[in-house]
ZALO-27537 format. One record per atom (N, C-alpha, C): residue in one letter; x, y, z. Coordinates in steps of 0.02 Angstrom, whole numbers, padded with zeros to 5 digits, always signed. Atoms other than C-alpha are relative to their C-alpha. Layout:
# ZALO-27537
AXYZ
...
END
This chain:
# ZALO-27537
X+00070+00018+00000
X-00035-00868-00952
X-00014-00039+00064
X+00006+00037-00052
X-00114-00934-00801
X-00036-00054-00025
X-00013+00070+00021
X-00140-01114-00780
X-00059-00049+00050
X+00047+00006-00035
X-00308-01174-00698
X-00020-00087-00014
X+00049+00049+00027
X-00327-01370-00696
X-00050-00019+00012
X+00053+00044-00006
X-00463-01478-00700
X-00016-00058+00013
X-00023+00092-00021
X-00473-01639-00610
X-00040-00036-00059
X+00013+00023+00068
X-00513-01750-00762
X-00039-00070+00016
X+00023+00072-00014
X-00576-01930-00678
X-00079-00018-00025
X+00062+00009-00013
X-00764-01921-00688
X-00035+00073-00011
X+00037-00056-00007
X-00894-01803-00728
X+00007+00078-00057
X+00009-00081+00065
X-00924-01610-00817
X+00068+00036-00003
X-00058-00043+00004
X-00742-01577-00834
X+00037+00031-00056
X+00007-00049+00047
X-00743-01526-01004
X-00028+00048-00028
X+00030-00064-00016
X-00866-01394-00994
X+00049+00041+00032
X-00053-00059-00053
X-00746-01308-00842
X+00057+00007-00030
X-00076-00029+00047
X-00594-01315-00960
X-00033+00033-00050
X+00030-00046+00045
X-00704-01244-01089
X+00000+00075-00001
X-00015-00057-00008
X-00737-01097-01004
X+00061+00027+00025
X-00080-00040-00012
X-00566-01070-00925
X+00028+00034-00076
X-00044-00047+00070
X-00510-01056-01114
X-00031+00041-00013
X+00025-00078+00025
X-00644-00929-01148
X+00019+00054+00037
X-00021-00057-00054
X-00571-00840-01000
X+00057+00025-00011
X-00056+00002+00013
X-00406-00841-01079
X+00072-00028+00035
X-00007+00042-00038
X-00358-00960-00961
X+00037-00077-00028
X-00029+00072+00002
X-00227-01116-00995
X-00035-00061+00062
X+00052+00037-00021
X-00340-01269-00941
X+00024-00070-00007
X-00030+00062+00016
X-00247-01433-00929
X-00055-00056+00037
X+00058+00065-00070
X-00350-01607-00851
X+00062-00013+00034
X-00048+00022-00057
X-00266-01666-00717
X-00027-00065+00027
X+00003+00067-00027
X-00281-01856-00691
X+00060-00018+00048
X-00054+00013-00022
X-00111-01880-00591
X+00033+00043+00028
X-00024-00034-00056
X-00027-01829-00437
X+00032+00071-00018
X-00041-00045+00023
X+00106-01752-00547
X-00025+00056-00019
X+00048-00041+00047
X-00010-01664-00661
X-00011+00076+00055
X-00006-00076-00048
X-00035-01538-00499
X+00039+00061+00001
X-00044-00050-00001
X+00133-01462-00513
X+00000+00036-00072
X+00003-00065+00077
X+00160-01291-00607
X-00093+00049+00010
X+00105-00028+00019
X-00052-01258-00585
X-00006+00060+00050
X+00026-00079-00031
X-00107-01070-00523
X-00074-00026+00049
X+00070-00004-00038
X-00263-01159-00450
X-00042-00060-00037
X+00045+00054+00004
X-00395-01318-00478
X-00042+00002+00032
X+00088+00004-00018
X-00585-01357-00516
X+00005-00081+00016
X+00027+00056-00008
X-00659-01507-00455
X-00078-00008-00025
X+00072+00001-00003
X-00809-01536-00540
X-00065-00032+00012
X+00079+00028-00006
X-00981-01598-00553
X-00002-00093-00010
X+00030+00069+00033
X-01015-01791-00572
X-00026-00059+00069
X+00004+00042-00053
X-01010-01933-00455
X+00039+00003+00050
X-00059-00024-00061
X-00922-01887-00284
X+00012-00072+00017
X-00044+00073-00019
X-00909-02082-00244
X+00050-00026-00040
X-00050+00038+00053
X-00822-02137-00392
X+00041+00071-00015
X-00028-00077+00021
X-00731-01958-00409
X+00051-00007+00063
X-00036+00006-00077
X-00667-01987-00232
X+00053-00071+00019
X-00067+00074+00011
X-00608-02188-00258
X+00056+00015-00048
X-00053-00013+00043
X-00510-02118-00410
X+00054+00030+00027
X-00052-00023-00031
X-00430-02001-00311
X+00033-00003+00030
X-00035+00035-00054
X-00380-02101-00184
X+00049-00079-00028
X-00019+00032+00060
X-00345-02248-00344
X+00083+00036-00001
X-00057-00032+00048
X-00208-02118-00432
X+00033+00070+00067
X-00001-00029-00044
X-00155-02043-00241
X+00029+00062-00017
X+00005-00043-00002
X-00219-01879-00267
X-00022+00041+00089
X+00049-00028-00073
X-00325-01841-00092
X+00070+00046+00049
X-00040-00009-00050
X-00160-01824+00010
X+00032+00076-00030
X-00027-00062+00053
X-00072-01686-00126
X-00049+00055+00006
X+00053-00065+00015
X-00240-01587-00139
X-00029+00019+00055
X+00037-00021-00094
X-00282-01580+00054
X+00079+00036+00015
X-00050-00033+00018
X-00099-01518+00055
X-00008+00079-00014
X-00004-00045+00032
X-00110-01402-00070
X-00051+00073+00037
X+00056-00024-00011
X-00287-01343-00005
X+00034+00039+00081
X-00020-00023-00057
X-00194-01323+00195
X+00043+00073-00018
X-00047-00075-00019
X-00057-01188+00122
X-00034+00056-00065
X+00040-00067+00014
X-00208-01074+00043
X-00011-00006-00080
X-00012+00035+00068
X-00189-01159-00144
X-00083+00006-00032
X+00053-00025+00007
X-00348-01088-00247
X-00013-00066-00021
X+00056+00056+00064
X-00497-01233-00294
X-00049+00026+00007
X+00051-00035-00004
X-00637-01220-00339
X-00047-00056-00017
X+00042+00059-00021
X-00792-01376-00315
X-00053+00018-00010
X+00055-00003+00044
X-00937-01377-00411
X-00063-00074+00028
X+00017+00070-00008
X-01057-01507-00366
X+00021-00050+00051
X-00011+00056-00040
X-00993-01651-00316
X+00096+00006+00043
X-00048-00065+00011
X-00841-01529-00323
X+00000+00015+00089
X-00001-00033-00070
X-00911-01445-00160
X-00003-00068+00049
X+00016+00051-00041
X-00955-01624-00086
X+00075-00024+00041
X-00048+00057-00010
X-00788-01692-00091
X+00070+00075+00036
X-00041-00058-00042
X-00705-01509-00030
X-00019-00003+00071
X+00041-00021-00074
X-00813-01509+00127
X+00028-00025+00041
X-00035+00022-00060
X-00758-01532+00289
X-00034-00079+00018
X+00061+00051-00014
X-00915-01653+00311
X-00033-00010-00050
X+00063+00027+00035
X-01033-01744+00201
X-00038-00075+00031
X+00020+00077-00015
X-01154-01857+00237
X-00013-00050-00049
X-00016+00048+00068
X-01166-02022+00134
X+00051+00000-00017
X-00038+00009+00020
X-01011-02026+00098
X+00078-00039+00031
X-00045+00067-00002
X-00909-02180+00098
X+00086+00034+00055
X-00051-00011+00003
X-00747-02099+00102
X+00002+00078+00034
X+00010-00058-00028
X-00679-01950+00194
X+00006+00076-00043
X-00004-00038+00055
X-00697-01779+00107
X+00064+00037+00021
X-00046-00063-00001
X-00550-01651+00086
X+00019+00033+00056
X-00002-00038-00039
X-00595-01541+00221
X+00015+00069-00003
X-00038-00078+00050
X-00528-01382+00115
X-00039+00046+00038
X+00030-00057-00030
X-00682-01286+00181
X-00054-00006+00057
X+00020+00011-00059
X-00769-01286+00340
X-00087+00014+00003
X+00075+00007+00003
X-00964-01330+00285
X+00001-00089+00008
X+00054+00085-00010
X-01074-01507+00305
X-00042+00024-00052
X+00028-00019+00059
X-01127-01522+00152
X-00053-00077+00001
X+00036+00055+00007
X-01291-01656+00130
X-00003-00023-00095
X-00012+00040+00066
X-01270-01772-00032
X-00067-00006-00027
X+00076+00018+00017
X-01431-01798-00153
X-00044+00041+00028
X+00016-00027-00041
X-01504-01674-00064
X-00055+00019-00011
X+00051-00037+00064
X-01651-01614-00187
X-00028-00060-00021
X+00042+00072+00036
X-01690-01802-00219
X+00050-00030-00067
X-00037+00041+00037
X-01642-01891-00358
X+00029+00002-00076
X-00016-00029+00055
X-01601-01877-00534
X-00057+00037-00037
X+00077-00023+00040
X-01780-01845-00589
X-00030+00073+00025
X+00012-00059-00041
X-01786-01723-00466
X+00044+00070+00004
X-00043-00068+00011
X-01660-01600-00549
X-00030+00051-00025
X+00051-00048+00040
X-01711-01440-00594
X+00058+00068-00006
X-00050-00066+00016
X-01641-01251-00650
X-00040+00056+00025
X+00033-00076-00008
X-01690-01062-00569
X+00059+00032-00013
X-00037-00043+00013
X-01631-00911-00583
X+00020+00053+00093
X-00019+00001-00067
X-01537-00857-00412
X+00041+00067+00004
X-00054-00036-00009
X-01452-00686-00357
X+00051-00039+00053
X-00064+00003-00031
X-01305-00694-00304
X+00059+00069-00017
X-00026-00050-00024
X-01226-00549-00231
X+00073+00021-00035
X-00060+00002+00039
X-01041-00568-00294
X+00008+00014-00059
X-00001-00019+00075
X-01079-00576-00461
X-00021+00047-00031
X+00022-00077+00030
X-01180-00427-00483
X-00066-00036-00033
X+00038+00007+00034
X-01344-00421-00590
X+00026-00042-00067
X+00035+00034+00005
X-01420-00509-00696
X+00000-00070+00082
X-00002+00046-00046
X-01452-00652-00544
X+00006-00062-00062
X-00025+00061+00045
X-01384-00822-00626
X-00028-00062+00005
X+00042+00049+00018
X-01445-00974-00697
X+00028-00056+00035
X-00060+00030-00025
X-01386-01093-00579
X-00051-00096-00025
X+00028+00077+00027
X-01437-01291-00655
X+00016-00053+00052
X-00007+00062-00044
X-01455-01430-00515
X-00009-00068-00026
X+00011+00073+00009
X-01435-01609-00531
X+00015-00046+00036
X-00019+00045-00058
X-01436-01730-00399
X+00031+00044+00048
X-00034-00044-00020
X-01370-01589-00316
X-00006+00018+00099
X-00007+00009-00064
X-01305-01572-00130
X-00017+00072+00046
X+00004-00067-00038
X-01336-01413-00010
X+00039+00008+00082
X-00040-00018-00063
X-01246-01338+00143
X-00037-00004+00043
X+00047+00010-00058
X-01328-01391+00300
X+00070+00046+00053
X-00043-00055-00065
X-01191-01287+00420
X+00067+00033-00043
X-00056-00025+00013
X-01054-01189+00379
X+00056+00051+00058
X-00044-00025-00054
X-00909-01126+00500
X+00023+00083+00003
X+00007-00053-00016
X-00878-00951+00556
X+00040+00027-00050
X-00054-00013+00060
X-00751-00921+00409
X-00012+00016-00048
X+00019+00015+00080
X-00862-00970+00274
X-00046+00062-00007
X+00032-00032+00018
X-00954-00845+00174
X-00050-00027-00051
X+00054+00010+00037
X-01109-00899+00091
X-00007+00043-00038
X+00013-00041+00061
X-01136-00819-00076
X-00053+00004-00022
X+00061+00023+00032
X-01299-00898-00138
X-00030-00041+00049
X+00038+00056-00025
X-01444-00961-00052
X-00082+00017-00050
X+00054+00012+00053
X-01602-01026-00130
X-00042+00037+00054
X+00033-00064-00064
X-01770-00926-00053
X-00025-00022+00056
X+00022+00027-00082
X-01795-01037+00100
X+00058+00001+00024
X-00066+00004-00059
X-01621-00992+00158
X+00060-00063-00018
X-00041+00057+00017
X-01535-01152+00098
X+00077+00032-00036
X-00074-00019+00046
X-01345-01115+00046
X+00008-00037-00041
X-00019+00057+00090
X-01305-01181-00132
X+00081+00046-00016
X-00082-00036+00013
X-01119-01069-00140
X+00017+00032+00056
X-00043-00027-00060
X-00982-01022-00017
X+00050+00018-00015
X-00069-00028+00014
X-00818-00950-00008
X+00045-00012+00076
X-00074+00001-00046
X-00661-00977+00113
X+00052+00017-00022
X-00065-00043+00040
X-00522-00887+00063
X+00011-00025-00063
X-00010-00007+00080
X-00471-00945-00106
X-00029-00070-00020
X+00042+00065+00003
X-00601-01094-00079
X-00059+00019-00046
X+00043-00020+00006
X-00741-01074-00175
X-00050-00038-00030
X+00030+00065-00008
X-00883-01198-00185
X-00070-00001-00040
X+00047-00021+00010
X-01053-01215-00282
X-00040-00063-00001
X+00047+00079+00021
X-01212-01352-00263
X-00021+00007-00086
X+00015-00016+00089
X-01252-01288-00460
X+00072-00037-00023
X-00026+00005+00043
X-01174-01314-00600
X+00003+00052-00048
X-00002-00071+00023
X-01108-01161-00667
X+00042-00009-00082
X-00032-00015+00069
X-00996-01220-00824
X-00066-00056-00033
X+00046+00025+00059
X-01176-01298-00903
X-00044+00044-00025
X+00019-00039+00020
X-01212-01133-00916
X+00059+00048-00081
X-00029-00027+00042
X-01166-00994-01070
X+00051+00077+00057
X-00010-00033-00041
X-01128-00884-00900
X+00071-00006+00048
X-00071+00042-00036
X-00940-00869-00860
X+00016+00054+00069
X-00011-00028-00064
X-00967-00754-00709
X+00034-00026+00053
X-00014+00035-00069
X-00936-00888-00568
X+00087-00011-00029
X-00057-00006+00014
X-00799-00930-00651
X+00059+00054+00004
X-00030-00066-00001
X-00718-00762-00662
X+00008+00030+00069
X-00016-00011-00068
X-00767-00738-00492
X+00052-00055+00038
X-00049+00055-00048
X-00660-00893-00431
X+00084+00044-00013
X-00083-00030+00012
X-00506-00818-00547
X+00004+00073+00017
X-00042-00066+00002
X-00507-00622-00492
X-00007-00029+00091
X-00008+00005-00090
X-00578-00672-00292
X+00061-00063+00016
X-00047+00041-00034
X-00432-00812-00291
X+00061+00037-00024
X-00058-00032+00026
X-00303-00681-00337
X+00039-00054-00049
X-00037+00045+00063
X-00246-00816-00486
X+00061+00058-00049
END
């Protein structure tokens, strides 16, 4: 069975093990360095990228998962997820990952009041176009010649990307009943 964790510190990370198990997917949290070894691939998800980012640097994860991320090691960054993968963010205290080669802007949509949900194609996934749910949610201001943009909202704005077995979203895709994105992380990251 493959073995997909879930960084566990902060945030929507029992939703993303949720659906891994509907995927038939072994779904462990992963609070601790150790916790990495043995794993086919890790989500980072949705919550607070500042306090998501001191933890990780707390229970020294950052160094293991920038690692992992250099020799092609599938994740996959949701949110605050994509914030803390990015090569760049602005606002942010601490340095991100660097896993995938976008500048990603933090809060980006405003503030919490200012979250909202459409319905967005996206190419990869095929029809129906998907429900993608924002919250406090960040967007791709550049992305590097590598990256493939998947989803943009209709003024052009990127909200999902891909770098080889990177794969990144400003939504929140496990607060949906829609396990497409998901599915697309585990067949496009050869898992």
């Amino acid at each position: 069975m493959r073995k997909i964790g879930v960084l566990a510190l902060q945030g929507a990370f029992v939703e993303h093990a949720a659906i891994l198990r509907q995927l038939g997917v072994e779904a462990p949290l992963v609070r601790l360095a150790n916790e990495l070894e043995g794993l086919d691939g890790l989500i980072i998800p949705g919550g607070e990228s500042t306090t998501i980012a001191r933890l990780m640097l707390e229970y020294d994860l950052i160094g293991k998962i920038r690692r992992l991320a250099q020799k092609g090691f599938p994740l996959m960054g949701t949110c605050a997820g994509m914030i803390l993968l990015s090569k760049r963010a602005s606002d942010l205290n601490l340095e991100p990952l660097g896993a995938i080669d976008i500048k990603v802007r933090r809060n980006a949509f405003g503030r919490q009041v200012d979250s909202f949900e459409t319905d967005i194609p996206i190419p990869a996934l095929g029809d129906p176009p998907f429900h993608c749910v924002f919250i406090r949610a960040p967007f791709i201001e550049k992305a590097g010649r590598e990256v493939e943009i998947l989803a943009r909202l209709p003024d052009g704005t990127g909200i999902a990307a891909r770098q080889g077995r990177i794969i990144v979203s400003a939504f929140h895709p496990e607060l949906t009943p829609d396990l497409r994105f998901h599915r697309y992380f585990l067949n496009s990251s050869q898992i």
